[in-house]
C-alpha positions as a Markdown table, in Angstrom:
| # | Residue | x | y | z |
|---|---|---|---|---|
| 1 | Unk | -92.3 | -183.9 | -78.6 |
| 2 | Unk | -91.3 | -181.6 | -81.4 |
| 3 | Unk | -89.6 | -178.2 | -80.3 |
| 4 | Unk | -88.9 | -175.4 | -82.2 |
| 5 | Unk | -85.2 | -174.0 | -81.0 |
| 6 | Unk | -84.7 | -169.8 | -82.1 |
| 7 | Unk | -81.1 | -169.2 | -81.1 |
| 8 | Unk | -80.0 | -165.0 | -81.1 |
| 9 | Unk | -77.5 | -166.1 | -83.1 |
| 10 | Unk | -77.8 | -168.5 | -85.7 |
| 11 | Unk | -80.8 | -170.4 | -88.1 |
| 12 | Unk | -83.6 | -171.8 | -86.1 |
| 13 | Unk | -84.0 | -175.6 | -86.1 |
| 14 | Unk | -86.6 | -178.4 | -84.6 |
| 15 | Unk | -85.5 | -181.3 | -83.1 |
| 16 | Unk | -87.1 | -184.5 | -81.5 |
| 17 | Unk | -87.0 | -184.5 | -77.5 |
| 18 | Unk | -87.6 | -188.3 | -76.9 |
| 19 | Unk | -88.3 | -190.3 | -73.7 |
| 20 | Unk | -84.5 | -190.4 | -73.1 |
| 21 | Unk | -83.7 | -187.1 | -73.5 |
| 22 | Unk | -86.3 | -186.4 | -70.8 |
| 23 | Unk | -84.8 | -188.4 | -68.4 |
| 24 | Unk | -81.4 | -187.4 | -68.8 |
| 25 | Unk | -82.8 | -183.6 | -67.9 |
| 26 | Unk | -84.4 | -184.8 | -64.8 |
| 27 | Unk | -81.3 | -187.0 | -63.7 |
| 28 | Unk | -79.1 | -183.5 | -64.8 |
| 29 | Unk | -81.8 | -181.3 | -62.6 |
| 30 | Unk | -80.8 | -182.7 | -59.4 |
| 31 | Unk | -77.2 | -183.3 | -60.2 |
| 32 | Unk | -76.6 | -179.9 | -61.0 |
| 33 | Unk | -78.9 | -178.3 | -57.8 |
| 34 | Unk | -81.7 | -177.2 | -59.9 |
| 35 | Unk | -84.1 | -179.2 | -58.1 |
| 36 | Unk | -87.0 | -181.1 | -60.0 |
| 37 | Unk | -89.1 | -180.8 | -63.2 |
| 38 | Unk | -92.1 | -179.5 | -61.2 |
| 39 | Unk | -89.7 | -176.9 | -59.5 |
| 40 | Unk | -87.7 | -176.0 | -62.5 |
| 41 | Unk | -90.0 | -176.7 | -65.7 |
| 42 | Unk | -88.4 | -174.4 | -68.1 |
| 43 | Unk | -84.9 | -175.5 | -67.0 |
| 44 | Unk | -86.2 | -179.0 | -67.8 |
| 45 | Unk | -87.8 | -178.6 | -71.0 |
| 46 | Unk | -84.7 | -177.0 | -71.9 |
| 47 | Unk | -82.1 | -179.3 | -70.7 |
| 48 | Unk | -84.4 | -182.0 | -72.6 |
| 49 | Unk | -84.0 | -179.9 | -75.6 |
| 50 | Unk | -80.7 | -179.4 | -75.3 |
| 51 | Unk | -79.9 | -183.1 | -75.1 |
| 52 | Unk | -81.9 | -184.1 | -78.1 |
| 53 | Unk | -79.9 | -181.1 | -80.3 |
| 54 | Unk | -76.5 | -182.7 | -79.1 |
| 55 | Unk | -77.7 | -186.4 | -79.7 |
| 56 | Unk | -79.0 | -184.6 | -83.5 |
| 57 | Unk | -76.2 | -182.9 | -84.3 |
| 58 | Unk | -78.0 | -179.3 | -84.1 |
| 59 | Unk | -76.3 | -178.2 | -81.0 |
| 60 | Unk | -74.3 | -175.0 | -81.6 |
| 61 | Unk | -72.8 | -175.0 | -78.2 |
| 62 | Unk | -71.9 | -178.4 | -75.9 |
| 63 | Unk | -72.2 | -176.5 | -72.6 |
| 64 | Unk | -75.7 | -176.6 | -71.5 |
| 65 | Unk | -75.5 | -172.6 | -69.8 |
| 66 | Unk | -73.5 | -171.6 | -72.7 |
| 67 | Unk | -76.3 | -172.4 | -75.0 |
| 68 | Unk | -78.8 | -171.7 | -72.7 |
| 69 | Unk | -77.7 | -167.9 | -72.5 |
| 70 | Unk | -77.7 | -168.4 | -76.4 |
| 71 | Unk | -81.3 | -168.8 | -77.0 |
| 72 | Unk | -83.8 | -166.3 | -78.2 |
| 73 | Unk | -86.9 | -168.8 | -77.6 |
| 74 | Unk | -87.6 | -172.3 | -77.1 |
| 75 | Unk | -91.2 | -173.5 | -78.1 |
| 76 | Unk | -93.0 | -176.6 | -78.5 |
| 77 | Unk | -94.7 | -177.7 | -82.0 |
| 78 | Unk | -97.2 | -180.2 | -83.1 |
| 79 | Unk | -97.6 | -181.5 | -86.5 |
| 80 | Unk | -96.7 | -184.8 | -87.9 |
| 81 | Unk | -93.8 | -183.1 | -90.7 |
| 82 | Unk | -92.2 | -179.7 | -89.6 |
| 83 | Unk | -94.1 | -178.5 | -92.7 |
| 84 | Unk | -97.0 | -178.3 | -90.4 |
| 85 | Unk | -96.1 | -176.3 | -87.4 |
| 86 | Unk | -98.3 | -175.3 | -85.1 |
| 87 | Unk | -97.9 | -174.1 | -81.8 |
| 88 | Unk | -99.1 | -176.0 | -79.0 |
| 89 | Unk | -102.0 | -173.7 | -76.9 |
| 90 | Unk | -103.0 | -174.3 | -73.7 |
| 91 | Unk | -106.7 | -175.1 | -73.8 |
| 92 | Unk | -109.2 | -172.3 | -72.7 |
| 93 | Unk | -110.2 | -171.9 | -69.0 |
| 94 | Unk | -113.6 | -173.4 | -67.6 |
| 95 | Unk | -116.7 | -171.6 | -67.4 |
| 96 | Unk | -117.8 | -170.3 | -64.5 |
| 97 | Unk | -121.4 | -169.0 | -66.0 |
| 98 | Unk | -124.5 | -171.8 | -64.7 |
């Protein structure tokens, strides 16, 4: 998954979140007290996020709350090149007409 990070201060940048990344937030979750992914799923996308900037190089701030605090928005892309971003939509609600 691509996301898109928008720091208040500082250039925006996309980075990778890979399988690993994933797990590390969940493992992180519960080590820190901040429950699980389905309890917490903004605080894991963005401890996922936050590992794959560190492991990329694109982290302005090591401390997880530090950048945390730092961001401006966090969103998720699709496209195959960052050339091509497009934000990811939720897909419309079902009918209820007969």
């Amino acid at each position: 998954m691509i996301m898109k990070v928008t720091p208040v201060n500082g250039d925006e940048y996309t980075v990778e979140v890979r399988l690993g990344d994933r797990l590390r937030a969940e493992r992180m979750m519960m080590a820190k007290g901040y429950g699980n992914p389905t309890q917490g799923p903004s605080t894991w996308l963005a401890l996922a996020t936050h590992g794959a900037s560190m492991r990329e190089g694109k982290a302005i701030e090591p401390d997880f709350e530090d950048w945390a605090d730092g961001l401006d928005d966090l969103i998720q892309i699709d496209g195959e090149s960052q050339d091509e971003e497009e934000v990811k939509s939720f897909p419309p609600a079902p009918s209820t007409e007969l």
